[in-house]
TILORO-706994 format. One record per residue: residue in one letter; x, y, z of N, C-alpha, C in turn. Coordinates in steps of 0.05 Angstrom, whole numbers, plus 5000, padded with zeros to 4 digits. Atoms other than C-alpha are relative to their C-alpha. Last residue first. Example, Ala and Ser with C-alpha at 12.3 -4.5 7.8 and 13.67 -1.06 7.14 Angstrom:
BEGIN
S498449764999527349795143498550225014;A501849765000524649105156501850245000;
This chain:
BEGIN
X499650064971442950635595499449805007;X501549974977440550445523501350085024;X501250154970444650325467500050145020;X500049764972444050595400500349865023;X497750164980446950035345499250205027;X500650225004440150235292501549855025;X501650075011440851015300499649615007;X502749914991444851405343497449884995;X500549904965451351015348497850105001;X501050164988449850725271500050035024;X502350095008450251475251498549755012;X501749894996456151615286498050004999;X500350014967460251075269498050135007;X501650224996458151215194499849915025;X503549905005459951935197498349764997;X500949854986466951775217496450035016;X501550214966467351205175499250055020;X501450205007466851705115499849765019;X501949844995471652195151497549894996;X500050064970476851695152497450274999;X501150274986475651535080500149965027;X502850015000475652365059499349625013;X501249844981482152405098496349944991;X499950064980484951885061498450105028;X501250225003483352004989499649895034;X503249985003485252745007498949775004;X501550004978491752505029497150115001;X502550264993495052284967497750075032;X500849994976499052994943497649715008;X503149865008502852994878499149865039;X501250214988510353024876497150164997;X502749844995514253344822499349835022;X501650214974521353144807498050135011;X501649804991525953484755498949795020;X501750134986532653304721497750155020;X501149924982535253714671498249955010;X501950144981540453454626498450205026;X500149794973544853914573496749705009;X501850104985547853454519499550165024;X499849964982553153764466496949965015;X502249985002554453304405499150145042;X501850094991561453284396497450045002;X501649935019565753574345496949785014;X501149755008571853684375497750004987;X498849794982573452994407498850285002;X503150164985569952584347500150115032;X501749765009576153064311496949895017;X499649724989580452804360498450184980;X501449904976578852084348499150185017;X504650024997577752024276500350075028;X501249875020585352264277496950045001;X500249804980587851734327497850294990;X502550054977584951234283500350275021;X502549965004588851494223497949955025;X500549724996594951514270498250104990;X500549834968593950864287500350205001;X502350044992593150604212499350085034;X500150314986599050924195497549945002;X497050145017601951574156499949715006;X500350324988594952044168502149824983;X498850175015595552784162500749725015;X498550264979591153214193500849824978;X499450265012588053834161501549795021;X496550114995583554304214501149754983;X501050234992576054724209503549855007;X498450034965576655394207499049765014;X503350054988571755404140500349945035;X502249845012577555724099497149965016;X499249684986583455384138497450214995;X500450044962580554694130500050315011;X502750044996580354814049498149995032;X501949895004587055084056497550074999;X499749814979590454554088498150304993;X501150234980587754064037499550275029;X502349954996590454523989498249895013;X501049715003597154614014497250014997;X500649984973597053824031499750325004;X500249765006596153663953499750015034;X502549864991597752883967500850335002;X500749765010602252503918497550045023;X502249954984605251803949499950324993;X500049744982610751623895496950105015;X501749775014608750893870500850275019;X499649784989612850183889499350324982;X497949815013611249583855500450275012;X500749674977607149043886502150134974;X497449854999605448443831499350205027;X499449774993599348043843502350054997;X501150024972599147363794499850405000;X498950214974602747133741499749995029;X500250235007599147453679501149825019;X497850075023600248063720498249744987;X501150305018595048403768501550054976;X500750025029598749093801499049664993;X500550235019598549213876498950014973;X503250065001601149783909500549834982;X500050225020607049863954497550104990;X501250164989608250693976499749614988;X500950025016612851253969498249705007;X498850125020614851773998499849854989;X499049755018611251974068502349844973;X497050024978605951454084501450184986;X499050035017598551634058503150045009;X500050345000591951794071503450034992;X499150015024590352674073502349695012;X497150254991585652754119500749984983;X498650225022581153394113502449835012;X497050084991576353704167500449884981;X498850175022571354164133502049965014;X497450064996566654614173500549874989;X498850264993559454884152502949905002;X499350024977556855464156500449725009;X501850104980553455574094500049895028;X502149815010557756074058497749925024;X501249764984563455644085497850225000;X500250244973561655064048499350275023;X503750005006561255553982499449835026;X502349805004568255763995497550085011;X499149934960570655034019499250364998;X502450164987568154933941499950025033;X503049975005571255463914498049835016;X500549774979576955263948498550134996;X501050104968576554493920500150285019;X497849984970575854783853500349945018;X499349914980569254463812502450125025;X500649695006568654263749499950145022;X502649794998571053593766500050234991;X501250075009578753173765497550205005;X500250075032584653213784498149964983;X502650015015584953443854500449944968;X499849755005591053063886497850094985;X498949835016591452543932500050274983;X497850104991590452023992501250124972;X499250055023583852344012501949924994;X498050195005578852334068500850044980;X499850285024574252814076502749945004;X497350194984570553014155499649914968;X499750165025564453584129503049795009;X496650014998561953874192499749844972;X499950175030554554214200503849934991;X497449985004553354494279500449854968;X499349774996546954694306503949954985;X498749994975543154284266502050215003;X501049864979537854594220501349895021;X500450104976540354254156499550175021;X502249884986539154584095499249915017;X500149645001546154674067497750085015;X500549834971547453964091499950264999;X500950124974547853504036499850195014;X502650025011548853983980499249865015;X500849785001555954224014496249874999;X500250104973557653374017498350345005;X502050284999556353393936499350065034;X503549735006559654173933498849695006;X500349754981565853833974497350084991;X499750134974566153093937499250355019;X503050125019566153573862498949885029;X502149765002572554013892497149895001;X500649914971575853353918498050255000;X501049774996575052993847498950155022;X500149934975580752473842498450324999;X498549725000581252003782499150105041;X497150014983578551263764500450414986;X497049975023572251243740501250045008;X499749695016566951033802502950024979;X502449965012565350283818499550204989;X501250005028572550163823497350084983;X498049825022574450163894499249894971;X497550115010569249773939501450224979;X497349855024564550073985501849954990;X500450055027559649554015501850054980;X499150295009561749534082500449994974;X497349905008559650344079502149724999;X499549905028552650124059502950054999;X500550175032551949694115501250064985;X497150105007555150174163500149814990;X498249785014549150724144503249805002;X500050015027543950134154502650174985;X499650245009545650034226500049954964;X496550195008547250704237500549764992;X500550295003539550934223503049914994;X500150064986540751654240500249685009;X501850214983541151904180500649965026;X500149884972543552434131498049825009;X501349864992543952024058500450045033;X502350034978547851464044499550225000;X500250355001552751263981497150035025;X502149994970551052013956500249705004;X502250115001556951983892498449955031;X500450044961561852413870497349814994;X502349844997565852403799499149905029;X500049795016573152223790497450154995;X496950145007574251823854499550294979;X498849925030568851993898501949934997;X496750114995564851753968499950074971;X500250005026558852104003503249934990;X497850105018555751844069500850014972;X500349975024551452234116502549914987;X497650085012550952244190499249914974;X501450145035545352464224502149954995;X499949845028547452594300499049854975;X502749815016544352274359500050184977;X503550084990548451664390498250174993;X502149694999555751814359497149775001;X499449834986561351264369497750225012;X501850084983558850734324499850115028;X502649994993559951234274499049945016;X500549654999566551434282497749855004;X499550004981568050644284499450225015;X502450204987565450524221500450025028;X501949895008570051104201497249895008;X500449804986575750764228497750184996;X500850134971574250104192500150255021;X503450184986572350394130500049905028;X501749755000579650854123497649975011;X499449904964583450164142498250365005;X501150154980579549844086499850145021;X504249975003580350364033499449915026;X501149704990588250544050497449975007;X499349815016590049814048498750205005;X499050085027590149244082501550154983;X500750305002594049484127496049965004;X500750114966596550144115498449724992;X498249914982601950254062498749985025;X499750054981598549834018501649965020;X497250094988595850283966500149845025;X499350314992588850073943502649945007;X500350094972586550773958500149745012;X497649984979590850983895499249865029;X498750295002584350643849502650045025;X499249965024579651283872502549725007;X498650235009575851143931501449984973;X498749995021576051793973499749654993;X498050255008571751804023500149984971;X498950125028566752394045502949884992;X497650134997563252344113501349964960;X500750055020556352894124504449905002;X497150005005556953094188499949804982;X500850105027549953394217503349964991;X497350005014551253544295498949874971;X500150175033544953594331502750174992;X499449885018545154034409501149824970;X498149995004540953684457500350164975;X499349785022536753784509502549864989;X497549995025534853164551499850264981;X501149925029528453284600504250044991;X497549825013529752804653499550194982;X498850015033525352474702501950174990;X497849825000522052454770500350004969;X499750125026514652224794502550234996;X498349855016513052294870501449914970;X498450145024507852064905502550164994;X499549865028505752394971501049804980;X499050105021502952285042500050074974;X499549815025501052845085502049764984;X496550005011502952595155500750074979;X499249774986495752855171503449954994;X500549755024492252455116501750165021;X499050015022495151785156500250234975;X496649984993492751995221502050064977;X499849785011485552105186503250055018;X499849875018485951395171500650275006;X497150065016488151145239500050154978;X497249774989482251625266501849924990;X500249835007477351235219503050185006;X498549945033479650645229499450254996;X496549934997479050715312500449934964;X498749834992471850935301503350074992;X499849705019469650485254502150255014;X499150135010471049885310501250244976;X497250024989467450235356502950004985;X499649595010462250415310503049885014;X499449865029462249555296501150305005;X498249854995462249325380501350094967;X500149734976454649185372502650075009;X496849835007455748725308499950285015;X497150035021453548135325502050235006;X498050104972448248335386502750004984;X499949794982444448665320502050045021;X498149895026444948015274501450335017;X500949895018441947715343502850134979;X499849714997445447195386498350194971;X496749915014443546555385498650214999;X501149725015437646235437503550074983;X501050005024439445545455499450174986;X497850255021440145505524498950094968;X498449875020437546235551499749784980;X502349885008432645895602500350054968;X500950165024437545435627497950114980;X499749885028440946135656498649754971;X499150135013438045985724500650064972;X499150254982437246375789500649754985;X502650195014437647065737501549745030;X500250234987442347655777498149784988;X501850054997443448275724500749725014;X500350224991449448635724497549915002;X502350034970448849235684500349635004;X501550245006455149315618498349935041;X502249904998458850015643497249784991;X501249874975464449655671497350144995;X500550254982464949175610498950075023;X502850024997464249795567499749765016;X502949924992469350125592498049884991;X500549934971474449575589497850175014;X501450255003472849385510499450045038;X502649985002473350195501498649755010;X502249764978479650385540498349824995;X498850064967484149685501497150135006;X501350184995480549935432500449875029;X502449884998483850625445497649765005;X500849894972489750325469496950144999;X500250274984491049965400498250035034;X501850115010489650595363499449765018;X502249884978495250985408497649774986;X499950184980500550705362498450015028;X501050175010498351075303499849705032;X502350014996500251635333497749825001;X500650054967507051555315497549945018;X501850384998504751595246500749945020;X502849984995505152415256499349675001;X501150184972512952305247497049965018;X501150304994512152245175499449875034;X499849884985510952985161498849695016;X499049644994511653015091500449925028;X502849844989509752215080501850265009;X498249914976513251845027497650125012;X500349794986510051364982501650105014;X499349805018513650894922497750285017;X497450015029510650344955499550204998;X498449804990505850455017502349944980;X501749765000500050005000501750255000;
C-alpha cells in the first residue's frame, strides 16, 4: 500500500500506536458500564443465538479507531513522486566523404588505404548516439552512398559495401565538397561538419576544391581533411599474367590545398601515415565535434491525502450514525 510513498510529516504515524489503546479503553469501559443482572437459572437462555444486531454491537467502535488511523495517515500528508529527465540536445549533421579512387588500394596501411579508412570510420559512427550522418564517396565524379541519418545500422551496411572501382578512376575533391555542401546546406543542426578523406590530388570535376570550401563556408559548415598516405612512396598492387605484383608508386597528396580548404571554414587538416594515427585522427576530431547534451532532472510530487482523509471521515459519519440510529444503546 505504501510503495513508492513518502509522507511530509512522517512523524505524525506515531500516533498510530495509540489505536491499540483506544480499543484496550473501550472493550474495558464497556464491560464496567455493561448492568449486572442476577437470573437463578440461565437454562432458560440455552439455545437462543445471538441477534444480527448483538453481532455487530462493537462495529462504531471498531469504525471509530479506522477512521482516526485513517485520518492519522492524511495528517502525515502522504505523497507520490514522479522524477525524470528532459534531455536537450545540440544535433551535429556530418556528412563523411571517402575517397575511393584506384590509389586507395595502396598498401601502406593494412590492408589498404580503403579498408583501414572503413574500419575507422565505422568506428566514428558507432561512436555518435544522435547525430545524422551522411555518406558521400568519389574518385573522378561524387556519389551520395547514404543520405543524413540516423539509422547506423543501415549507414555501416552501405559503407561495408564500398569497393574501389565502381566510380572512373581519378580524384575529384572540389566535386566530393559541393556533393557533401548539397547535403547539409539545409540542415537545422546546430553544427554542419564535412570530415574528407583523401590520399591525393584534385584532378578531376568542374569544381575547385576552394571554391568549394568557399561555398561550404557560405553555409556554415566546417571541413576536416585527411590526407591517407605514408611519406614517399608506397607498395601497390598490380595483376600480371602471374599473379599480384607490388611495385612501388610516389605518394602524391596536395596538403597546401587540403590545408587550405580546412583553413577557409576553420576547420583542421591532419595527416594520416599509419593506421593508428588514422584512428587517432577520427578520434580527436569525434573529440571536437561532439554533440553537446544539457540534462535537467525534475521531480514533482502529487499529494494522496485527500483519498484518506475523505475515507476516515466517511467512517466517521458512519460510526456516528449507527451510534444514534440502529446500534443505539440504552442506559
Amino acid at each position: 500500500m505504501f510503495n513508492d510513498i513518502s509522507f511530509a510529516y512522517s512523524w505524525v504515524l506515531y500516533l498510530l500506536a495509540f489505536l491499540p489503546l483506544m480499543l484496550f479503553w473501550y472493550f474495558k469501559k464497556n464491560k464496567k458500564a455493561s448492568p449486572d443482572v442476577t437470573y437463578s437459572s440461565l437454562n432458560v437462555f440455552k439455545g437462543l443465538k445471538p441477534s444480527f444486531r448483538q453481532r455487530i454491537i462493537h462495529l462504531p467502535a471498531i469504525l471509530r479507531t479506522l477512521a482516526v488511523g485513517l485520518l492519522i495517515v492524511a495528517l502525515a500528508r502522504p505523497q507520490s513522486f514522479s522524477t525524470g529527465e528532459n534531455i536537450y540536445t545540440e544535433g551535429i549533421d556530418v556528412a563523411m566523404l571517402l575517397d575511393i579512387s584506384g590509389s586507395m588500394l595502396a598498401e601502406d596501411f593494412k590492408p589498404n588505404r580503403l579498408e583501414a579508412a572503413k574500419a575507422v570510420i565505422d568506428e566514428f559512427i558507432a561512436g555518435r548516439t544522435t547525430d545524422k550522418i551522411g555518406l558521400v564517396i568519389f574518385a573522378r565524379e561524387s556519389f551520395t552512398q547514404c543520405p543524413l541519418t540516423i539509422d547506423y545500422t543501415v549507414l555501416r551496411g552501405l559503407l561495408k559495401d564500398i569497393e574501389s572501382g565502381v566510380l572512373e578512376d581519378g580524384t575529384a575533391i572540389g566535386t566530393a565538397i559541393a556533393n557533401g555542401v548539397n547535403r547539409l546546406k539545409d540542415s537545422k543542426a546546430k553544427s554542419k561538419v564535412l570530415i574528407l578523406l583523401t590520399d591525393g590530388v584534385n584532378n578531376s570535376g568542374e569544381i575547385d576544391p576552394v571554391t568549394a570550401a568557399q561555398i561550404a563556408q557560405s553555409f556554415g559548415i566546417r571541413i576536416y581533411t585527411v590526407g591517407v598516405g605514408t611519406k614517399g612512396e608506397a607498395p601497390y598492387p598490380f595483376q600480371t599474367p602471374f599473379g599480384k605484383r607490388y611495385q612501388m608508386v610516389p605518394v602524391e597528396i596536395d596538403e597546401d590545398i587540403l590545408t587550405q580548404v580546412a583553413s577557409i571554414t576553420e576547420g583542421q587538416y591532419f595527416r594520416a601515415t599509419s593506421n593508428e594515427k588514422l584512428k587517432e585522427i577520427y578520434a580527436e576530431i569525434d573529440k571536437l565535434e561532439k554533440t553537446r547534451v544539457e540534462v535537467t532532472s525534475y521531480r514533482h510530487a502529487k499529494e494522496l491525502f485527500y483519498n484518506w482523509a475523505l475515507a476516515g471521515l466517511i467512517l466517521l459519519m458512519l460510526e456516528i450514525v449507527l451510534s444514534k440510529t440502529y446500534l443505539r444503546r440504552l442506559p
